[in-house]
C-alpha positions as CSV (number, residue, x, y, z in Angstrom):
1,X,85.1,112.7,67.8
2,X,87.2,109.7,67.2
3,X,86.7,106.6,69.3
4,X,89.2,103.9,70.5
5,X,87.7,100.9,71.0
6,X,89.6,97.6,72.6
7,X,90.7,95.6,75.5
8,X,92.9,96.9,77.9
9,X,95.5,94.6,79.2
10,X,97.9,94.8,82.0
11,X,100.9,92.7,82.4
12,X,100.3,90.3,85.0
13,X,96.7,89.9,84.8
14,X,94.8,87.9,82.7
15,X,91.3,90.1,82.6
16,X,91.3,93.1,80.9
17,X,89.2,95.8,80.6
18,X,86.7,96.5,77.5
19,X,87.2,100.5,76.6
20,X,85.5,102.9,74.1
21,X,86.7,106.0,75.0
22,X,88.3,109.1,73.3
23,X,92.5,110.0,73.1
24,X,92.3,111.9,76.2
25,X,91.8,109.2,78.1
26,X,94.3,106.9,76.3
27,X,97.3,109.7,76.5
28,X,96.4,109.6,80.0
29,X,97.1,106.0,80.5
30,X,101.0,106.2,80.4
31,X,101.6,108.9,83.0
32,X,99.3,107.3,85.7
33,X,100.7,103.4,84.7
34,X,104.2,104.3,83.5
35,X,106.0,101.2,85.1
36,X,102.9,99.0,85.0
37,X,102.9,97.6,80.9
38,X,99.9,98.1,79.4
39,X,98.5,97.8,75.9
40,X,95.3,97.9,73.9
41,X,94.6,95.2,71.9
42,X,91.6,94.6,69.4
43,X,90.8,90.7,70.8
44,X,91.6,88.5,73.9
45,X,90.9,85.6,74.7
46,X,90.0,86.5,78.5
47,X,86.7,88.4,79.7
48,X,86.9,91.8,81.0
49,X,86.8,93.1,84.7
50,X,85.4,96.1,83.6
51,X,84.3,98.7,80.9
52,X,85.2,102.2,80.2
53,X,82.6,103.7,78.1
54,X,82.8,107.5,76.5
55,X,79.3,108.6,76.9
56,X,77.8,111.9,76.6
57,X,81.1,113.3,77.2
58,X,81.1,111.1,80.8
59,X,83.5,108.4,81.5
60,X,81.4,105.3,82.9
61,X,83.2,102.3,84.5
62,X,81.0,99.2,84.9
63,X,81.2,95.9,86.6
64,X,80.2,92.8,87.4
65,X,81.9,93.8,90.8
66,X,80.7,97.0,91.2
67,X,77.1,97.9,93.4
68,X,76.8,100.5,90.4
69,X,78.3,102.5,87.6
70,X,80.7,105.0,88.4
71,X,80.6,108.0,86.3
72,X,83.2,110.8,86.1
73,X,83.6,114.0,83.5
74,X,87.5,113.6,82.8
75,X,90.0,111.2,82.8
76,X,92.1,111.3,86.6
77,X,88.7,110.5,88.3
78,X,88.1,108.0,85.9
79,X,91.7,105.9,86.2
80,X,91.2,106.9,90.4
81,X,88.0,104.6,90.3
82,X,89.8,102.0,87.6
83,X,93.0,101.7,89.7
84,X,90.5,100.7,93.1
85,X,89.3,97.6,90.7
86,X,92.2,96.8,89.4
87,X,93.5,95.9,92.3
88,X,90.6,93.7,93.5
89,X,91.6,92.1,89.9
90,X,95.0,91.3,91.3
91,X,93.3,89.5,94.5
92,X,90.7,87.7,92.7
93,X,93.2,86.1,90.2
94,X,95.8,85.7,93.1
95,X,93.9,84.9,96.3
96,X,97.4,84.6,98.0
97,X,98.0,88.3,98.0
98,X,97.4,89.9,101.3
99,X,96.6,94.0,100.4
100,X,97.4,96.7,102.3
101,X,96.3,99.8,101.8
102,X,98.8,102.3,102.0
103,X,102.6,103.7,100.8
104,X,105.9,102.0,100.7
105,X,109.2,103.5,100.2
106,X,112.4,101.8,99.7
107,X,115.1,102.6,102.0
108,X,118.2,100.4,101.9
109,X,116.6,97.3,100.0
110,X,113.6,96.8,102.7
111,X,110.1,99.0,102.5
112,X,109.2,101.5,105.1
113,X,105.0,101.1,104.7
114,X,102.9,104.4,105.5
115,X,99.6,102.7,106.3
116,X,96.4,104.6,105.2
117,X,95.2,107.6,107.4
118,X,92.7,109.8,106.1
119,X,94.3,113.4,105.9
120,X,98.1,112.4,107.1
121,X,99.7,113.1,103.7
122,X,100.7,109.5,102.8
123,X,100.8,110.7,98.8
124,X,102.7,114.4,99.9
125,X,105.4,112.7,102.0
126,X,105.8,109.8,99.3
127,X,106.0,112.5,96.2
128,X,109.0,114.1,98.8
129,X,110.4,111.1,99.2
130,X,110.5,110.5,95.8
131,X,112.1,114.0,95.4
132,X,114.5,112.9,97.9
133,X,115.9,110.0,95.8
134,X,114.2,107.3,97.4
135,X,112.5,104.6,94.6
136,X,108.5,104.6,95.2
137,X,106.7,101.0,95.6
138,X,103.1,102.7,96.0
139,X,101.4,105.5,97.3
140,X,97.8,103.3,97.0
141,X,97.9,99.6,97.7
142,X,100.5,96.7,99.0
143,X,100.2,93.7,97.8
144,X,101.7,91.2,99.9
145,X,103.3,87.5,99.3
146,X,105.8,85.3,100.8
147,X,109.1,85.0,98.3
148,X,110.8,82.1,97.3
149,X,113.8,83.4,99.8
150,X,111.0,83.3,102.4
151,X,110.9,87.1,103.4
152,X,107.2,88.7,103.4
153,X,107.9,91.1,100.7
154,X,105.7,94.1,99.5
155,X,105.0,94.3,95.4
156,X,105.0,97.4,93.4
157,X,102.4,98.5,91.7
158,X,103.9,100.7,89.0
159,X,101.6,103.5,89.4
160,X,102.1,107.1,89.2
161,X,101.6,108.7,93.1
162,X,98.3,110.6,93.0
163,X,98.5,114.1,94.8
164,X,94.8,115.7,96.6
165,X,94.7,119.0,95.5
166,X,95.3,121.8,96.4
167,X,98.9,121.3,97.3
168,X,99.6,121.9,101.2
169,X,102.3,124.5,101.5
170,X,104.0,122.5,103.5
171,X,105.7,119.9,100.9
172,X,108.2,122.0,101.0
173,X,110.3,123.5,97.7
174,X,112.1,120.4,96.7
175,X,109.3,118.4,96.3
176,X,107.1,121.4,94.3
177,X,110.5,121.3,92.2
178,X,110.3,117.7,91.4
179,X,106.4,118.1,90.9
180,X,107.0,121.0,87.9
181,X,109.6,118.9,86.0
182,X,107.3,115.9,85.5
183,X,104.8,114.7,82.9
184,X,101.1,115.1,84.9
185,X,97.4,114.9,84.3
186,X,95.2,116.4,86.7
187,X,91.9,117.9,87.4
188,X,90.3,120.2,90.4
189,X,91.0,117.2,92.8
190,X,93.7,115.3,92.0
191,X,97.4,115.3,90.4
192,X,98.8,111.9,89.0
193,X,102.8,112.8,89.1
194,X,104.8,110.6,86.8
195,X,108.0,109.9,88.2
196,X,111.4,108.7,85.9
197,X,113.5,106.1,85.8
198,X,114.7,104.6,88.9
199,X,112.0,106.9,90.8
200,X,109.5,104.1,90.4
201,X,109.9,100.7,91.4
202,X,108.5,98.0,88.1
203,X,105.6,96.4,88.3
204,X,106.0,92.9,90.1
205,X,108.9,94.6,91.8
206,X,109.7,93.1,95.7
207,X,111.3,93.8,98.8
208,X,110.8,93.0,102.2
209,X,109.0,94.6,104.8
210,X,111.4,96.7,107.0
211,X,109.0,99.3,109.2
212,X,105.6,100.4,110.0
213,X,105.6,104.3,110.2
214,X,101.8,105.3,111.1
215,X,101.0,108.9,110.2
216,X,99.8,111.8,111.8
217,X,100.0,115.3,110.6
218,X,99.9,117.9,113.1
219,X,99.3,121.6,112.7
220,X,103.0,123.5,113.5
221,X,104.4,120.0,114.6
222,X,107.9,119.7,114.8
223,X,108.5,116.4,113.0
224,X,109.1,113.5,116.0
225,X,108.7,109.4,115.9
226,X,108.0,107.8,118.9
227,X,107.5,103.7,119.0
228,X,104.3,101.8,118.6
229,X,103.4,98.5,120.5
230,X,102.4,95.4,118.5
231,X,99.2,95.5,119.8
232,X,98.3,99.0,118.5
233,X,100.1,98.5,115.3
234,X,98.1,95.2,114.8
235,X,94.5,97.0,115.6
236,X,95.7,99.7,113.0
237,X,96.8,96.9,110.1
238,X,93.4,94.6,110.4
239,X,91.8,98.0,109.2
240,X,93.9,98.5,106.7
241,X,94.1,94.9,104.5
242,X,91.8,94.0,102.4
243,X,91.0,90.7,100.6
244,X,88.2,88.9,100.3
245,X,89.3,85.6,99.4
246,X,92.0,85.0,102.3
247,X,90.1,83.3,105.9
248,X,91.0,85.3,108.2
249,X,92.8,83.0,110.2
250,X,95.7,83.4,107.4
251,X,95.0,87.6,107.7
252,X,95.8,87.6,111.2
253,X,98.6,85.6,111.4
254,X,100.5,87.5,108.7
255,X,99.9,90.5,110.0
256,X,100.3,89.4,113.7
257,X,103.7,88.4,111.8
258,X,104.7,91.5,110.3
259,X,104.2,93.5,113.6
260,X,105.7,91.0,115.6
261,X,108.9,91.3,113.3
262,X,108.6,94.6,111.8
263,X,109.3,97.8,114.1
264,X,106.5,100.1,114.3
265,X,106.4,103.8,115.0
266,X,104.1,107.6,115.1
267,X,105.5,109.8,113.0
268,X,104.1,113.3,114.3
269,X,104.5,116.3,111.6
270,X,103.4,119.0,109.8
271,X,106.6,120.2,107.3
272,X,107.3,117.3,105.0
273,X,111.0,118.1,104.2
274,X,111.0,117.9,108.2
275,X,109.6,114.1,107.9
276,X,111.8,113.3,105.3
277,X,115.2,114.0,107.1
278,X,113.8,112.2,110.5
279,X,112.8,109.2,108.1
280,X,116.0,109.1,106.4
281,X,117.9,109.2,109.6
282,X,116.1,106.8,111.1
283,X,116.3,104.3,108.6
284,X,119.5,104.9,107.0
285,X,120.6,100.9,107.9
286,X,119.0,98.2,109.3
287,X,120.4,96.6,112.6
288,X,119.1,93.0,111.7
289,X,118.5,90.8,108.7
290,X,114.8,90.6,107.3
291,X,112.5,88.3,109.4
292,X,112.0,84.7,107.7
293,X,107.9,84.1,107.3
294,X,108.0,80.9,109.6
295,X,107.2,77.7,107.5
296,X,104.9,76.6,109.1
297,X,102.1,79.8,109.1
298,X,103.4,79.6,105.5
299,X,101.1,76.4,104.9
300,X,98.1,77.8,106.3
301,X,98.4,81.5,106.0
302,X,96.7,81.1,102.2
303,X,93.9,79.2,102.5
304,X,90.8,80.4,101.2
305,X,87.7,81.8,103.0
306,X,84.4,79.8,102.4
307,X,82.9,80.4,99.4
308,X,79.7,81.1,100.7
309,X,78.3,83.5,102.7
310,X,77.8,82.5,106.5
311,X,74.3,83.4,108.5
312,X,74.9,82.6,112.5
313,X,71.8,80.3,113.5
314,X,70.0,82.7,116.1
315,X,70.6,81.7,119.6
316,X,68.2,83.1,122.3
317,X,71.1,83.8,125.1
318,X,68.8,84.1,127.9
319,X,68.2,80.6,128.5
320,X,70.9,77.6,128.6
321,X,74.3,77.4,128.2
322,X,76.9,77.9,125.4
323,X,80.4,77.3,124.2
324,X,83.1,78.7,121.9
325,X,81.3,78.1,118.7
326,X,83.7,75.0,116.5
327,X,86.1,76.8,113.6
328,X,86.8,79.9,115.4
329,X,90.8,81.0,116.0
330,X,92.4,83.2,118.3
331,X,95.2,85.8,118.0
332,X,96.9,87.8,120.7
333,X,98.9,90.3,120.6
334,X,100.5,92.0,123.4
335,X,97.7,91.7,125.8
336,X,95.2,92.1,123.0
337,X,93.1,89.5,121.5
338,X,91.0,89.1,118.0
339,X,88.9,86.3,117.3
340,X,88.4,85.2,113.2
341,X,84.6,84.4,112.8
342,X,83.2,81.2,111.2
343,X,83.2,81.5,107.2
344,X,86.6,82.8,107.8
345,X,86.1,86.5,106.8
346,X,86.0,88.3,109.8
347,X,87.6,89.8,112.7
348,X,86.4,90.3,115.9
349,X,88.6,92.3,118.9
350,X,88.0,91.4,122.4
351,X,88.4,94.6,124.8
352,X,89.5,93.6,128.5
353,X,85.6,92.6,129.3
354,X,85.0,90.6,126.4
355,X,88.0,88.6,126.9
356,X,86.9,88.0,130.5
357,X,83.6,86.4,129.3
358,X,85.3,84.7,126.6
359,X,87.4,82.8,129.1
360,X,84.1,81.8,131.2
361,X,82.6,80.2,128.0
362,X,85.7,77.8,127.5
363,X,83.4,75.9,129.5
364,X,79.4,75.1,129.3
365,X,78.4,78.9,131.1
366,X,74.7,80.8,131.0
367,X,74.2,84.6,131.3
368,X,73.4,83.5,135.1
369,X,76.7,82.2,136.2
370,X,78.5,84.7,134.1
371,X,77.4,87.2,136.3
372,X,77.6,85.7,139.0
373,X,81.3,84.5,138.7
374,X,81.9,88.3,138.0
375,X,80.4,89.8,140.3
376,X,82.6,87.7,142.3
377,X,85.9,88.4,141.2
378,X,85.0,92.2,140.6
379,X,82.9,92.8,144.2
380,X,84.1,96.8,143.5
381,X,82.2,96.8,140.0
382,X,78.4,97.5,140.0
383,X,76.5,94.8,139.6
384,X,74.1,96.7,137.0
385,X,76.9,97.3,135.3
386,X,78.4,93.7,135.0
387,X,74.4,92.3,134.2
388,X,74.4,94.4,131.2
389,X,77.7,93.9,130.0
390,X,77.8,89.9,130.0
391,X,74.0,90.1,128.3
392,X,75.3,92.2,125.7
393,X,77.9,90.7,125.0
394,X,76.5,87.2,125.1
395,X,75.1,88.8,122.3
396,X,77.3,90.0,120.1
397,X,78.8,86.9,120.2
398,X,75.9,85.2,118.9
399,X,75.4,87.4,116.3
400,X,78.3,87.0,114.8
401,X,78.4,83.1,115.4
402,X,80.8,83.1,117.7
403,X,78.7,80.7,120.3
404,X,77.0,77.1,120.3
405,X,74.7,75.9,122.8
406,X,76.5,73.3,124.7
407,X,74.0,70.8,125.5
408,X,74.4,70.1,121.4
409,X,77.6,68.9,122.0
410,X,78.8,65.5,123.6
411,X,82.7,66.0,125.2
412,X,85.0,63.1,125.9
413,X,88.3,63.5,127.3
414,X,89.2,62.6,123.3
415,X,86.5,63.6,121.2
416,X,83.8,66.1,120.4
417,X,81.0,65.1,118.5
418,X,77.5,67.5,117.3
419,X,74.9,65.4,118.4
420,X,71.3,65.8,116.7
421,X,68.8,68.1,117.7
């Protein structure tokens, strides 16, 4: 068997990945990344993200970045598990994306994003959409980024969408159509569809965001969208970004932008010709011009998460008094509020008891008064009830840093200083 052996290089990207692998899996390269250029060359200059390697008739992927190898029999799996690194290439290179993971759809120059839900039919609805004449961003992962017009814009990736097999009956004939008239590879799981010109947005590609549709696929739904709050969309969103080198701080305040601009709905359905129709009506104009990204978040929003990784000092809650640990940021969004930890990686979500105890520690409070200040204002609520609530969460706050012990810091009306222990 005749090996190709090279870098593989992607436009936009200055790592590449080191392949020895057979034809199959090179003629398989333009149908998943037909809008995304690509070429194998024999030497570069860069170092490689990755490796493909042909072995024993296995495909195995390796990586600096990777726990372990991955190892697959045939190509689609292999490019499936390529595509995930690939786009932890983009954010490495360009720690100013923001990723989300999930579809986006053109309609009228602004994107309509599908967030991730597992089972919802985010590929099936975005292959019907695409059957429906409307251009494809992704079906995988949004990458994110402030244009020089100063609209949040999504980025295509230029990646063939990738269907779960077996096909659910209801896609509906238009969209199995459109399926049977274009170049595929697939295996026992999945289906890469290529789509054609002007099906596809080009690599780089932008447009702003224009909607949040959330997904849920019902059994014998009839196909309905109902509103969602900011608060709900937001909880949704923080699970679905990813990107390690953004703090957090920057995380939640693009997406507490984008949900506080960006209308956000349930689409309920089971029949995705069904969904297509409501989603076309729906979004067949927009009523108001695309939100500006305020200027200001702008110069923040991008900053990098420390480099190093962050152990909270352990803190023995049941004796003393403590504090809002120094660094940490708060977010709310209506009525609900996250917290971004220390190294500026993390999130944290307050439900309506945490937030109560997080208001007590704005001053120098124990476990002691905490429940006792409770107990006061909630004289209904069982005091076992309040004792092992505040202690537990007095907890989890120190575990993930969020505390200080406040006789370590000296307050003036003007300063704060750490003092030594």
């Amino acid at each position: 068997m005749s090996m190709i052996n090279g870098h593989l290089k992607f436009g936009g990207l200055d790592a590449t990945v080191a392949l020895c692998v057979d034809q199959k899996f090179v003629d398989a390269l333009p149908v998943v990344f037909p809008n995304w250029g690509h070429a194998i060359v024999q030497h570069d200059k860069n170092d490689s993200f990755a490796n493909v390697t042909l072995t024993e008739n296995k495909y195995v992927i390796t990586s600096p970045f990777m726990d372990e190898p991955t190892i697959f029999k045939d190509p689609a799996n292999t490019l499936c598990s390529l595509i995930v690194e690939l786009a932890w290439a983009r954010l490495r290179e360009d720690t100013s994306l923001l990723c989300l993971h999930g579809a986006a759809i053109e309609f009228g120059g602004r994107l309509v994003i599908l967030p991730s839900t597992r089972r919802a039919g985010k590929s099936t609805l975005t292959v019907a959409l695409a059957a429906a004449g409307h251009t494809v961003f992704t079906d995988d992962f949004l990458p994110l980024k402030v244009t020089q017009d100063g609209l949040l814009s999504g980025i295509s990736s230029g990646i063939s969408p990738r269907l779960r097999l077996p096909l659910p009956n209801q896609i509906g004939p238009i969209a199995l159509d459109y399926i049977q008239n274009r170049s595929m590879i697939q295996n026992r799981q999945y289906r890469f569809v290529m789509p054609i010109s002007g099906e596809l947005a080009n690599f780089g590609d932008t447009a702003p965001i224009g909607s949040l549709v959330f997904l849920e696929r019902t059994e014998g739904a009839t196909a309905i969208i109902e509103p969602v709050s900011q608060a709900d969309a937001l909880t949704a969103l923080i699970k679905q970004n990813f990107s390690r080198a953004m703090n957090a701080a920057g995380i939640l305040k693009m997406l507490g932008f984008i949900t506080k601009s960006t209308p956000a709905y349930r689409l309920t359905y089971d029949d995705a010709e069904q969904a297509v129709a409501l989603l076309e009506s729906r979004f067949q104009e927009w009523d108001q011009a695309a939100p500006t990204f305020p200027s200001d978040l702008d110069k923040t929003a991008f900053e990098s998460a420390l480099e190093t990784d962050f152990t909270p000092e352990p803190l023995d809650v049941s004796e003393g008094r403590f504090i809002h640990a120094s660094g940490i940021e708060e977010v709310s969004s209506d009525g609900k509020r996250f917290l971004t930890g220390h190294n500026g990686k993390s999130i944290h979500y307050l439900n309506d008891g945490a937030v109560n105890i997080w208001r007590l520690l704005e001053e120098p409070t124990g476990t002691t008064e905490a429940i006792e200040m409770l107990c006061a204002v909630f004289p209904d609520h069982p005091a076992d009830d309040i004792r092992r609530d505040v202690i537990g969460t007095f907890k989890e706050f120190a575990r993930n840093g969020l505390l200080q012990k406040a006789d370590t810091v000296c307050q003036t009306s003007e300063i704060e200083a750490t003092l030594p222990l």
